[in-house]
C-alpha positions in Angstrom: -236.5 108.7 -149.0 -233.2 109.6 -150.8 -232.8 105.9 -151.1 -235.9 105.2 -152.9 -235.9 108.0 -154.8 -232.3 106.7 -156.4 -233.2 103.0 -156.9 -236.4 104.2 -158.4 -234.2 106.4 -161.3 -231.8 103.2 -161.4 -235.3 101.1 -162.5 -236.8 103.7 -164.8 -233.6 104.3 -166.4 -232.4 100.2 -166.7 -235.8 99.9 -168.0 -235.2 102.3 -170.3 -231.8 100.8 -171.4 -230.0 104.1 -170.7 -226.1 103.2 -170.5 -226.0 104.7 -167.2 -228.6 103.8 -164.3 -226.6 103.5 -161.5 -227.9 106.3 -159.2 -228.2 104.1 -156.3 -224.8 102.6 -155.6 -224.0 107.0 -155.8 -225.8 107.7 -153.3 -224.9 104.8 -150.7 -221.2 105.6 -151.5 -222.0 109.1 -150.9 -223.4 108.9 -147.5 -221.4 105.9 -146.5 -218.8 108.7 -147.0 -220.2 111.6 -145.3 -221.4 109.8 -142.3 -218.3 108.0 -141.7 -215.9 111.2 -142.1 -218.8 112.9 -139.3 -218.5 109.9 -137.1 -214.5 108.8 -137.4 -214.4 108.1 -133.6 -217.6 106.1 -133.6 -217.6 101.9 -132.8 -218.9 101.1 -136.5 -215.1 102.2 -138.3 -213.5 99.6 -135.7 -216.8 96.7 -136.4 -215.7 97.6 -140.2 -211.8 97.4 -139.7 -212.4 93.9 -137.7 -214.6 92.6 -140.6 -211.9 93.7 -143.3 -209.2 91.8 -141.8 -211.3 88.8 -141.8 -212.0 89.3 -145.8 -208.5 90.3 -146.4 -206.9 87.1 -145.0 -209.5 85.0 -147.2 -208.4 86.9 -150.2 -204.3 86.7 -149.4 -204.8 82.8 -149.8 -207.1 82.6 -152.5 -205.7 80.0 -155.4 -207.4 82.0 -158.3 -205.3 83.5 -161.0 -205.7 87.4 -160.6 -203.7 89.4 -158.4 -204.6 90.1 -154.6 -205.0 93.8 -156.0 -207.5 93.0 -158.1 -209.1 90.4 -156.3 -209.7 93.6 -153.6 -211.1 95.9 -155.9 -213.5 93.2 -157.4 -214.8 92.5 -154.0 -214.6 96.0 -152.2 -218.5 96.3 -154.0 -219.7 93.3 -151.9 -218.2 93.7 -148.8 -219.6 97.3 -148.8 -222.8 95.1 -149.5 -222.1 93.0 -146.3 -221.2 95.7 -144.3 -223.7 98.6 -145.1 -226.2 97.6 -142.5 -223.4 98.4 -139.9 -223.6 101.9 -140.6 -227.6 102.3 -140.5 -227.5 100.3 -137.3 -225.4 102.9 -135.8 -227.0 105.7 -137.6 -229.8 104.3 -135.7 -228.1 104.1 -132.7 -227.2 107.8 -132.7 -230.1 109.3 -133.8 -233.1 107.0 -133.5 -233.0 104.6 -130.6 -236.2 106.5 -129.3 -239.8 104.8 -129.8 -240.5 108.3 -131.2 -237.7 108.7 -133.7 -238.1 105.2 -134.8 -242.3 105.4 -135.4 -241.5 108.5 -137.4 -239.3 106.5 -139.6 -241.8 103.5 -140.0 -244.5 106.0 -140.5 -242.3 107.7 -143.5 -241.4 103.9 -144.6 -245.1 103.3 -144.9 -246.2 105.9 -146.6 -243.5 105.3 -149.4 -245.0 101.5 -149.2 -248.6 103.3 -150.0 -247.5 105.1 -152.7 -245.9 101.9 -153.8 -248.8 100.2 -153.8 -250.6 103.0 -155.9 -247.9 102.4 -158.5 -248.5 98.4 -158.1 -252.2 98.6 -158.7 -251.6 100.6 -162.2 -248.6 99.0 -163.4 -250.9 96.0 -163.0 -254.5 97.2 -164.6 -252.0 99.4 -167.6 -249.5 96.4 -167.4 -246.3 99.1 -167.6 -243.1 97.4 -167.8 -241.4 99.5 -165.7 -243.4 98.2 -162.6 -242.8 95.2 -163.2 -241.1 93.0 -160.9 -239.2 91.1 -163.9 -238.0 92.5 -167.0 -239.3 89.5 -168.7 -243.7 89.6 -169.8 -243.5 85.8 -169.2 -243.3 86.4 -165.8 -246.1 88.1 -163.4 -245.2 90.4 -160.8 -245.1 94.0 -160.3 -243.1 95.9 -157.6 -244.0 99.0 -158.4 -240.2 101.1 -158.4 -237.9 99.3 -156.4 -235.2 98.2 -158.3 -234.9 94.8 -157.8 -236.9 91.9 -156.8 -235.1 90.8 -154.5 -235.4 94.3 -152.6 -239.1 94.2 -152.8 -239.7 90.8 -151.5 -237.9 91.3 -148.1 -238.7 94.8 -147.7 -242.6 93.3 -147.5 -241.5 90.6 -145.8 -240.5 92.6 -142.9 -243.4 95.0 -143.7 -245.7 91.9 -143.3 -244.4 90.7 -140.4 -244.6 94.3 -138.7 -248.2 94.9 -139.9 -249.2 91.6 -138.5 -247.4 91.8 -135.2 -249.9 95.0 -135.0 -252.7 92.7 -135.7 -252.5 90.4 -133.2 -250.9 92.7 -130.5 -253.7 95.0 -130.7 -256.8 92.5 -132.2 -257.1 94.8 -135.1 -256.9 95.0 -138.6 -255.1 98.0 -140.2 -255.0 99.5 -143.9 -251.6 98.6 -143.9 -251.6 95.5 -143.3 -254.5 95.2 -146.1 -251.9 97.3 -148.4 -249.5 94.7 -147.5 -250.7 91.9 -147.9 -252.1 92.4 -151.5 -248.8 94.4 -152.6 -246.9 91.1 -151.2 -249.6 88.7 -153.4 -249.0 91.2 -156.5 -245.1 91.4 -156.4 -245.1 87.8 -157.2 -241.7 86.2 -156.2 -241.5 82.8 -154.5 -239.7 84.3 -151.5 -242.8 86.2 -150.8 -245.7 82.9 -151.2 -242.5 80.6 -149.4 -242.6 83.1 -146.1 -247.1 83.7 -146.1 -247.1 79.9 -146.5 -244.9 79.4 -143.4 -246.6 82.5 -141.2 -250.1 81.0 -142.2 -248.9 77.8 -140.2 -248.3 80.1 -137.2 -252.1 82.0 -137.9 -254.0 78.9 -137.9 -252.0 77.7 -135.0 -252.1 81.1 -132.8 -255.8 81.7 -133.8 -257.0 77.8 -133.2 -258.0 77.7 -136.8 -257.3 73.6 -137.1 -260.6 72.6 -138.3 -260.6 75.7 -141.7 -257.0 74.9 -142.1 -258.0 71.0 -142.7 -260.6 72.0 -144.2 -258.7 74.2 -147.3 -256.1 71.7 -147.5 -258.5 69.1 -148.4 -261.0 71.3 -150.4 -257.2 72.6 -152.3 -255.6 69.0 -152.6 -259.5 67.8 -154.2 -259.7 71.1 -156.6 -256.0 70.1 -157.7 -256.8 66.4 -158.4 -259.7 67.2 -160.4 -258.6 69.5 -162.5 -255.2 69.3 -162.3 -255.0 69.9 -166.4 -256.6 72.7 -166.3 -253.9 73.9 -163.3 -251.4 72.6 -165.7 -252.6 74.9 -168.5 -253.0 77.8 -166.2 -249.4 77.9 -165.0 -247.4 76.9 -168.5 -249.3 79.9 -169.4 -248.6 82.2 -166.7 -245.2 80.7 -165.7 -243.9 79.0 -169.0 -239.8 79.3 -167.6 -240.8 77.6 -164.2 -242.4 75.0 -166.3 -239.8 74.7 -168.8 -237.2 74.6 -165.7 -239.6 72.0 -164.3 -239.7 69.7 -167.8 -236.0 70.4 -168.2 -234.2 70.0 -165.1 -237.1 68.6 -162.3 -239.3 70.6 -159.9 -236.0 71.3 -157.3 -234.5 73.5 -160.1 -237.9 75.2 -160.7 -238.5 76.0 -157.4 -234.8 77.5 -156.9 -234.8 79.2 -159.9 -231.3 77.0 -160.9 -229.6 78.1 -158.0 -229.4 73.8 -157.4 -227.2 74.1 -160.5 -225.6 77.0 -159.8 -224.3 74.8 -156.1 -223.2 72.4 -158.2 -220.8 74.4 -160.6 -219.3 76.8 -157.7 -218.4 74.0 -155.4 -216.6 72.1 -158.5 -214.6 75.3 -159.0 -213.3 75.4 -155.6 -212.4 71.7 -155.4 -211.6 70.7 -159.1 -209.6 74.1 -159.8 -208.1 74.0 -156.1 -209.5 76.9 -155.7 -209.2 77.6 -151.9 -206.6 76.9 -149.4 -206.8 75.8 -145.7 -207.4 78.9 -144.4 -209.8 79.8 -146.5 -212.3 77.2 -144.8 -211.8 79.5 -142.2 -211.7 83.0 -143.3 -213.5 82.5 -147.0 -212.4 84.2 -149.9 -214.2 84.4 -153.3 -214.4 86.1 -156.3 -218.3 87.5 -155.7 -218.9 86.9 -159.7 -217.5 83.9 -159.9 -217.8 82.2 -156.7 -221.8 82.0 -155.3 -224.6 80.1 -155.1 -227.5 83.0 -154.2 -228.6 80.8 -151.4 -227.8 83.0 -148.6 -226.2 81.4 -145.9 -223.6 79.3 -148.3 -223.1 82.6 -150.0 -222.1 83.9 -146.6 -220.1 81.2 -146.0 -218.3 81.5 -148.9 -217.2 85.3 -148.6 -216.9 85.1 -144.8 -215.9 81.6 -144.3 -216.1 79.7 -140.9 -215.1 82.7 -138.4 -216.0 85.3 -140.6 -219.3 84.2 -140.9 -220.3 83.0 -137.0 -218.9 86.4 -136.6 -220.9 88.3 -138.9 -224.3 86.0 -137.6 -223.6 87.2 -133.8 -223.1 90.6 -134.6 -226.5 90.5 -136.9 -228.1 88.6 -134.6 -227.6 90.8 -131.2 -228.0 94.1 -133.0 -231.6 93.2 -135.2 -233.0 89.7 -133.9 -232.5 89.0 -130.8 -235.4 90.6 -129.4 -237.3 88.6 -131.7 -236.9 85.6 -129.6 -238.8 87.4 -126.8 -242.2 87.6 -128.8 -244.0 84.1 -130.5 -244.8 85.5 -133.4 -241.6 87.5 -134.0 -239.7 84.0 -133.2 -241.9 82.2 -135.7 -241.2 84.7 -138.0 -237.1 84.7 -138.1 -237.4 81.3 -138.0 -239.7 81.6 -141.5 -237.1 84.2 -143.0 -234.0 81.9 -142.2 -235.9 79.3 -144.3 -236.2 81.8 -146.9 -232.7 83.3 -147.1 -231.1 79.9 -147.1 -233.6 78.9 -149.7 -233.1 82.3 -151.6 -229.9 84.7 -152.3 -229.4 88.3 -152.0 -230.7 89.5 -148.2 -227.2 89.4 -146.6 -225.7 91.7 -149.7 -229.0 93.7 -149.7 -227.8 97.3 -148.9 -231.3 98.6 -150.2 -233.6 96.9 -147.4 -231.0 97.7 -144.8 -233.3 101.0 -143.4 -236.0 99.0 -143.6 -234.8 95.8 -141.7 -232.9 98.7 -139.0 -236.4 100.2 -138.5 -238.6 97.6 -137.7 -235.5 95.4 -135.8 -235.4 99.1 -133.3 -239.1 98.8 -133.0 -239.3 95.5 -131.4 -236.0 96.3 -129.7 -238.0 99.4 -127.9 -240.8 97.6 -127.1 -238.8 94.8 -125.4 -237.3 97.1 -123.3 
């Protein structure tokens, strides 16, 4: 709750074009603090030290031109990015590796995504900026007060994929998983249509729906042929910078948002400006601001490198997902989200969704076991 409450002042008061927003990142730093200096004996400070070493060998060979000190103290933001899910994960491990502990979380979770929803439904009919998903009116969305799109689009993500995994676990439909689904449609990012495009696949698979899946496709792919000018219209209208990307640089770079671009000029740094060394293929090393791409898993690459980042995968992978694999739709749906993180940037160094992702990871961890 103290999380959302400080990301939502960082919003209102970014919005608001107040020199100081910041609220969040005090907060994190503050019970990154407190927990650690209450838990100095515990697993998470050695996971950390082991990770730190990794980054601080990409950094000693790093060809830039600022000094190793300051090439720390730029990157000390992002690896606390990285690394703050290791600390919820053990929070979680200490205090709520119950199923009763952990359904009082994703109750509290849900009810702040209800109340977000509220907020979504009249930043939408009063069209306030400050619920908006982007701080650009060319642009639709609204994500009620989290901070960031980025933040909203896999915290409903995961909230979709939970409220779902209800659904077909129990053959019912739930208010939350109507409240998800429509907050999901109204936030408005691509990350959010790219993952319900790829879990419909699975719906019309799991619930034999061939013949209404053919069906729509056709009846879509018809409707689009025939008045495709009118579609045309309709979405310079509603998304005049995807079309202008589109017009200016080709659907690819529309549909990334010039992250292709962005690819393009970070790997010509690195091997025009010799940028990295050999051991740097290895351990990484980059200059967050200067050196990424925001698609996730080259991102990841590029601060972790080759061991680093296998390293940082497994230990992700056996503490959240790998009781994913154990359920159809849960597997489907990791495999949807890996398409969306190496499509899109910002999940790995997401500190925000981190009690979010924890939560619902522990909940099919429990029920697995």
């Amino acid at each position: 709750m103290c999380f959302f409450v400080s990301e939502s002042l960082t919003k209102v008061f970014f919005y608001s074009d107040f020199e100081f927003y910041r609220f969040g990142v005090f907060v994190k730093i503050g019970f990154v603090c407190l927990y650690l200096s209450l838990h100095y004996k515990s697993k998470v400070l050695k996971v950390l030290f082991l990770f730190y070493l990794i980054h601080l060998i990409g950094l000693l060979f790093l060809k830039n031109e600022s000094s190793l000190f300051l090439n720390i103290k730029s990157n000390l933001l992002y690896f606390s990015k990285y690394t703050f899910i290791f600390i919820i994960i053990d929070l979680f491990n200490n205090y709520c590796n119950t199923k009763s502990a952990v359904n009082k979380v994703i109750e509290l979770l849900f009810k702040i995504l209800n109340f977000n929803f509220v907020l979504i439904c009249v930043g939408l009919i009063a069209n306030i900026s400050y619920l908006k998903t982007y701080k650009y009116p060319s642009r639709f969305g609204f994500d009620g007060l989290f901070q960031m799109n980025s933040h909203a689009s896999y915290i409903y993500i995961f909230a979709s994929i939970f409220v779902f995994y209800e659904a077909i676990k129990h053959k019912t439909y739930s208010r939350n998983l109507i409240i998800i689904i429509l907050s999901s449609m109204l936030v408005g990012t691509k990350a959010i249509y790219l993952f319900y495009a790829l879990l419909s696949i699975y719906l019309f698979i799991h619930f034999r729906l061939w013949k209404s899946f053919i069906t729509l496709v056709t009846l879509g792919c018809s409707l689009l042929y025939f008045f495709k000018e009118y579609f045309f219209i309709f979405i310079t209208e509603k998304a005049p910078l995807f079309m202008a990307l589109n017009n200016d640089f080709g659907l690819f770079t529309a549909l990334t948002s010039t992250r292709n671009i962005l690819f393009e000029e970070t790997f010509s740094k690195i091997v025009n400006h010799n940028y990295w060394g050999f051991v740097n293929l290895f351990f990484g090393g980059s200059y967050f601001n200067e050196i990424r791409t925001e698609f996730g898993f080259i991102d990841l690459y590029l601060f972790w490198g080759g061991i680093g980042g296998v390293c940082f995968l497994i230990y992700y992978y056996n503490n959240l997902f790998k009781y994913f694999i154990k359920n159809p739709f849960l597997k489907f749906s990791l495999y949807s989200l890996i398409v969306v993180v190496a499509l899109g940037g910002n999940f790995f160094t997401n500190a925000v969704i981190s009690v979010y992702v924890v939560s619902f990871c522990f909940y099919y961890k429990l029920e697995s076991s």
